[in-house]
N, C-alpha and C positions, 0 to 999 in steps of 0.2 A: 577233199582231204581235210584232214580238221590234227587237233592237236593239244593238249590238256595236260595241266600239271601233278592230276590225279590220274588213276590207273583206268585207261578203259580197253576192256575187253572182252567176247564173247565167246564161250566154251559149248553154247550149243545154237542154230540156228531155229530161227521161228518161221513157218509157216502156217498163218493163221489165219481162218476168217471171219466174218463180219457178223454182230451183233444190232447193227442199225446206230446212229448216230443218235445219241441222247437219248438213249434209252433207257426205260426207270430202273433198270437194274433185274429188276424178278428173276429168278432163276440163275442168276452166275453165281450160285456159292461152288466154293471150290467143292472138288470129291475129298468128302472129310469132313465137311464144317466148317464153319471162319476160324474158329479159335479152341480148337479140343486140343487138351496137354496131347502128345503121342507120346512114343517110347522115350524114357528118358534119357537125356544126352550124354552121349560118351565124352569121357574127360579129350583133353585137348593134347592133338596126337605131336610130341616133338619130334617126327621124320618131318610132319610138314614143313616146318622150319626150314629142309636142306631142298626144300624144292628145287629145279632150274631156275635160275632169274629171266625177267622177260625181256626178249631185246627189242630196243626198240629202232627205228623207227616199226611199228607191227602194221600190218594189214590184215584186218578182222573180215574176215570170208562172210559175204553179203550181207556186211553193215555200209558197207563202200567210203569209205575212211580211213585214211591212217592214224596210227597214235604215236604221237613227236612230242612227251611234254620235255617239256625245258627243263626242269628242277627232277628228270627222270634218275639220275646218278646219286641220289640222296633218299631214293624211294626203296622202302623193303618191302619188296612186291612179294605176295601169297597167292598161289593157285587157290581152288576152292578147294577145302579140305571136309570130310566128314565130321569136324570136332567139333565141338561148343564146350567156351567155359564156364564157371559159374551164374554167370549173368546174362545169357544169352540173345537177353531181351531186345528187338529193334529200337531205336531209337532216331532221331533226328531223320526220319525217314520224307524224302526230295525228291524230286522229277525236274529233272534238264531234258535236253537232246543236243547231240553235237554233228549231226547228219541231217537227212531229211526228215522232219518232226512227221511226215502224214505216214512214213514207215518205220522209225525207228524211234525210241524210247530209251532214256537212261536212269535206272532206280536207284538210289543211294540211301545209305544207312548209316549208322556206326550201332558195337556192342562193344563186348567187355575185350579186352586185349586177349582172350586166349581165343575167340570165338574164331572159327577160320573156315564157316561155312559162309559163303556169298552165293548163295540160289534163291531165284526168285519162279513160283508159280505163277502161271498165266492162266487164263481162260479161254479157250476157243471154241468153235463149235463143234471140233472131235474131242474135245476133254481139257483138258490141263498140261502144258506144254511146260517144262522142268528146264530151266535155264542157269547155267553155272557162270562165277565170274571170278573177281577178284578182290584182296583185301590187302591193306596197307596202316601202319601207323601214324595215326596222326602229330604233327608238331607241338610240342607245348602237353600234349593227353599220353601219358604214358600209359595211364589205363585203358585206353578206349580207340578202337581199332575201325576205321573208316572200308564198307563193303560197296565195290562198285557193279553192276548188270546189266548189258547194254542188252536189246529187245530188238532185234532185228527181222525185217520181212514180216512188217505187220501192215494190214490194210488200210489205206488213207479216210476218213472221217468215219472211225470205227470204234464201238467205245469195249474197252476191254479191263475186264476183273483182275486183281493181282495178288499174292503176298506173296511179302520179301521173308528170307530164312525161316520158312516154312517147312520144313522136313522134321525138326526136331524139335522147337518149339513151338506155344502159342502163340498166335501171331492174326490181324483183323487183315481182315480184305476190304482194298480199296480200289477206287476204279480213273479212270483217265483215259480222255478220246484225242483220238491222233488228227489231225490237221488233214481239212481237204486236201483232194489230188490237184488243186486247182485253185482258180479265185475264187470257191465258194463262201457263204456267209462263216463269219468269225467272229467273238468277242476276246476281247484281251484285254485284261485286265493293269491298269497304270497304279505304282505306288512306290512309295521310296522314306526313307530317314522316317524309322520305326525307333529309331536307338533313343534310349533316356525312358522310355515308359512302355515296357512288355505290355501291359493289361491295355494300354490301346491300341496297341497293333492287335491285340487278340481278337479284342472287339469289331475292328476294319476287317482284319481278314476273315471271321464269319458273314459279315455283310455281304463283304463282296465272294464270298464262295455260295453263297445263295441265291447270287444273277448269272449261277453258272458261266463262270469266267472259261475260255478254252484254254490261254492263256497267260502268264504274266509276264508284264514287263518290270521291271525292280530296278530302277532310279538308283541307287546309291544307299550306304550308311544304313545298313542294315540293321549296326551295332554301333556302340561309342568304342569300340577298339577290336577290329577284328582280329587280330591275336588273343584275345581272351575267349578263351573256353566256357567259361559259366552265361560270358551274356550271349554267345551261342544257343549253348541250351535253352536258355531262355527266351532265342527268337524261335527257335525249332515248337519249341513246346507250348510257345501262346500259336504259333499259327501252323500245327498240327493239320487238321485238315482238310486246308489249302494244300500245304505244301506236300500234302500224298496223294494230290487228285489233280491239280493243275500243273504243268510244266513251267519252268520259268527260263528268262533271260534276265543274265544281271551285269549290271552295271559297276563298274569298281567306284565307290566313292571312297572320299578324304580320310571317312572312320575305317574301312576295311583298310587303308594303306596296303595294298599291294602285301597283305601277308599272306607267307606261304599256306595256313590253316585257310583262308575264306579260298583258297585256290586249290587247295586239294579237294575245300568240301562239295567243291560242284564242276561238275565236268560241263565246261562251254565249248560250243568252235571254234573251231581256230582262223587264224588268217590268213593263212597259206605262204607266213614268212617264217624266216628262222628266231626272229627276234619279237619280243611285246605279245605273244602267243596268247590269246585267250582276253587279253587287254582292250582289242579292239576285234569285234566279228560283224558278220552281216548274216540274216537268216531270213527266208523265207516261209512265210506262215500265211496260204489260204492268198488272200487278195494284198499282203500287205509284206512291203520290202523293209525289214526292220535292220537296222545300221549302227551297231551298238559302239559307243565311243570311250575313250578316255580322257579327261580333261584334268583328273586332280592328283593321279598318283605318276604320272608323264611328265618330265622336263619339257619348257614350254620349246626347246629346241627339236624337242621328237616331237611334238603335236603338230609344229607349224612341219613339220619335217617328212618320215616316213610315214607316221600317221594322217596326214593330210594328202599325201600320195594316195594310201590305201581307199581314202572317202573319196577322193577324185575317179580314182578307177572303179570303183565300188557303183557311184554316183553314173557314171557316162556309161556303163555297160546295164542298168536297168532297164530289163522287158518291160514295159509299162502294160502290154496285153495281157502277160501274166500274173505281175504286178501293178496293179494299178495305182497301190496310194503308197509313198515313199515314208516312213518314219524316222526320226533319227532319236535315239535315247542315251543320254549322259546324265552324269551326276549334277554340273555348273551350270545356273542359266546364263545365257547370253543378253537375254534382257530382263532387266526386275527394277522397278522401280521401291523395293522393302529396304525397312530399316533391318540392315545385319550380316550382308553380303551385297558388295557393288557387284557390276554385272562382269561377267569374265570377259573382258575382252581380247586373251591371249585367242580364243576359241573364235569369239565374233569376226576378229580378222583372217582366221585362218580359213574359216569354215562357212563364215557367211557368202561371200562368193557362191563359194561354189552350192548352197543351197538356193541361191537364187539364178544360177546357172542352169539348172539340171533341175528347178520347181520340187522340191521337199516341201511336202503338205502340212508334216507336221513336227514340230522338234517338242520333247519329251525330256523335262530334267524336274531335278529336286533340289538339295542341298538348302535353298530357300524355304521355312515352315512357314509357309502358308499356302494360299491359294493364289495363283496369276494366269492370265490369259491374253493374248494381244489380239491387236487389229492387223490381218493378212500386212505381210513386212515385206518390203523389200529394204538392203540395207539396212542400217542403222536405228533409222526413224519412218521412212516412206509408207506410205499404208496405200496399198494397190491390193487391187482385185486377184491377179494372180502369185500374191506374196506369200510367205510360210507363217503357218499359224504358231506360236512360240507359247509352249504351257507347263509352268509350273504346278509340282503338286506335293510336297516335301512335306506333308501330314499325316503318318502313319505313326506319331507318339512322341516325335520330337518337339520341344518345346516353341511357343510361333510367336513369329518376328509383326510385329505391326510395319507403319507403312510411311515412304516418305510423300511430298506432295505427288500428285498423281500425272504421270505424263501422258501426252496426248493421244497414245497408239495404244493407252492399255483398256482393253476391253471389257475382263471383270477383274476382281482381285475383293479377297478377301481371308483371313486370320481366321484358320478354321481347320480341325482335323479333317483327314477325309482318303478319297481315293477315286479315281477314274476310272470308266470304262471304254472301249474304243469299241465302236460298230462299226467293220468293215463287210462290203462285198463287191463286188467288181464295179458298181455303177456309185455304189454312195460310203463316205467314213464321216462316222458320227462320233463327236466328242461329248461325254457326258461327267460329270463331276462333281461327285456325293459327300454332303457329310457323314460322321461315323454313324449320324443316326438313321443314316438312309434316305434325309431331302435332299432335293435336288438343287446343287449351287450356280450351274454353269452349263449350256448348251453349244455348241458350233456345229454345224451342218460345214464338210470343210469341202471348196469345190477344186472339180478337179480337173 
């Protein structure tokens, strides 16, 4: 069950098969070309307007999910319609998943507020499968209308061709591979607090979308206000394509506060309550149990509260056969020894327990610009063999914090743009951590 403040829903089902896992692509152009004008677009039809509204709570036929957003009675929901307005063109075009990542895919867009096509082409090995969705206006963008298309009953480590609102425009085909059925090998990409300088997140995210990330994990503060429209654009269009090839998991930090635009623009899972939907999830990806948290837009009474409910149960019900290496990713660190943020300790109390209850190999934050790494934790300060490795990486363009005197459990640490990558497989997860220029700052081999 999952659950999302933006619209998701699937208007045709996918049965597709396999093109081989990372494979160089040759031969998936769609039928057509990547990008030839077609018939010109028909003005933008007002019956679509009086469409039915969608109710929810919805059950999407073999996505295996339902859709419960919370902010759903504020939402003017759009069938896919045949129209395009003047502007038709994709833009901020992203990859989530809010079901099972090795079968299911979610593509999002925005165009011009009249556009009221949401279909996305796929590539299979009988042709091109035509999948219809949904579109909604976004908060704050009167002009500019948010398209959602969920991808359902796709093959597990399969890598597949796409474009979005391709029927009537030109439009580039991009590609993205679904997540083993299994622990098999996975990279995942780590990064966070891009906001304050676009031109260098642009820079990290070409690097790191050139070690073929499967992946991402997104730390927080994407932006310096996530109600602002422009520094959106802005993040979408320095990290273009990344964000049309890789899937992501995100993390709410300080700067997105919990606005209703960074919640509509990406469809995450849910957490199978009524309340904090989408705030805090758990997902599984390949050999790795990822535990996605809230620490800075959460009253510290819901963290230490329902939310620490949610990690406890989340934490004690872990397959370790199936997953073998536990992650946990927030915005706040729990330990930092930098000048510019003490360490949270509303989180450390709540949550350190139980990471050392239930062996979390590795906890993943940002909000701190720079680089940190500890020595295996238990507690507070303990440095034991079977403790949680704790790493920060908040260098994606945010400006960086130097460093107070250096405590005893911290491993590396260093003032440095950059971004991480994770190498997981059933037997081994490797931490690696790069600067923008591509050397190498930091290694853990993490045991398990």
């Amino acid at each position: 069950m999952r659950s999302s403040p933006a619209v998701r829903a699937l208007a045709a089902v996918l049965s597709v098969g396999g093109c081989g896992r990372r494979s160089s692509g040759a031969g998936d152009q769609l039928p057509g070309g990547d990008a030839r004008p077609l018939a010109p677009p028909p003005a933008a039809d007002p019956r679509a307007a009086r469409l039915p509204a969608v109710a929810f709570p919805l059950r999407l036929p073999s996505c295996e999910y339902d859709v419960r957003p919370p902010n759903a009675e504020r939402l003017d929901v759009h069938h896919h319609a045949d129209a395009y307005g003047p502007d038709p063109a994709v833009r901020a075009l992203h990859l989530t998943f809010v079901g099972d990542p090795s079968r299911s895919m979610v593509v999002q867009w925005t165009t011009d507020a009249a556009t009221l096509a949401s279909v996305v082409r796929v590539v299979t090995p009988a042709g091109a499968a035509r999948v219809e969705g949904y579109s909604f206006p976004l908060p704050g963008m009167p002009a500019r209308r948010q398209h959602e298309v969920h991808l359902c009953g796709l093959l597990p480590g399969t890598r597949y061709s796409y474009v979005a609102s391709a029927d009537r425009a030109a439009a580039p085909t991009h590609a993205f591979v679904t997540a083993p059925g299994g622990p098999g090998e996975v990279r995942a990409l780590v990064v966070g607090d891009a906001r304050t300088d676009p031109q260098e997140w642009g820079r990290i995210s070409r690097r790191a979308l050139a070690m073929a990330p499967d992946v991402m994990l997104f730390s927080g503060d994407a932006v310096a206000d996530g109600a602002n429209p422009q520094l959106w654009d802005e993040f979408f269009a320095e990290g273009a394509d990344l964000l049309a090839e890789v899937p992501g998991l995100w993390a709410d930090g300080n700067h997105e506060g919990q606005s209703a635009l960074y919640y509509d623009l990406f469809a995450l899972p849910g957490n199978g309550g009524s309340q904090h939907h989408e705030h805090w999830y758990a997902a599984t990806y390949g050999p790795l149990r990822v535990v996605v948290l809230n620490d800075s837009t959460v009253p510290p009474e819901e963290i230490a509260g329902p939310e620490t409910t949610f990690l406890a149960e989340t934490l004690r019900t872990v397959d370790r056969q199936r997953t073998p290496f536990v992650v946990t990713l927030h915005h706040q660190p729990m330990h930092t020894d930098a000048v510019g943020h003490l360490p949270d300790t509303v989180t450390r109390n709540a949550w350190g327990p139980l990471f050392d209850r239930h062996h979390v190999d590795l906890d993943l934050s940002g909000h701190v610009h720079n680089y940190e790494s500890t020595e295996p934790l238990v507690g507070a300060r303990t440095v034991a063999p079977s403790g949680t490795r704790y790493v920060i990486f908040g260098g994606a363009g945010a400006p960086l914090y130097p460093f107070r005197p250096r405590e005893p459990w911290a491993h590396h640490r260093e003032s440095v743009h950059g971004f991480g990558m994770l190498r997981a497989t059933a037997r081994t997860l490797r931490w690696e951590a790069y600067r923008d220029d591509g050397t190498l700052v930091d290694t853990i081999d993490v045991q398990r």
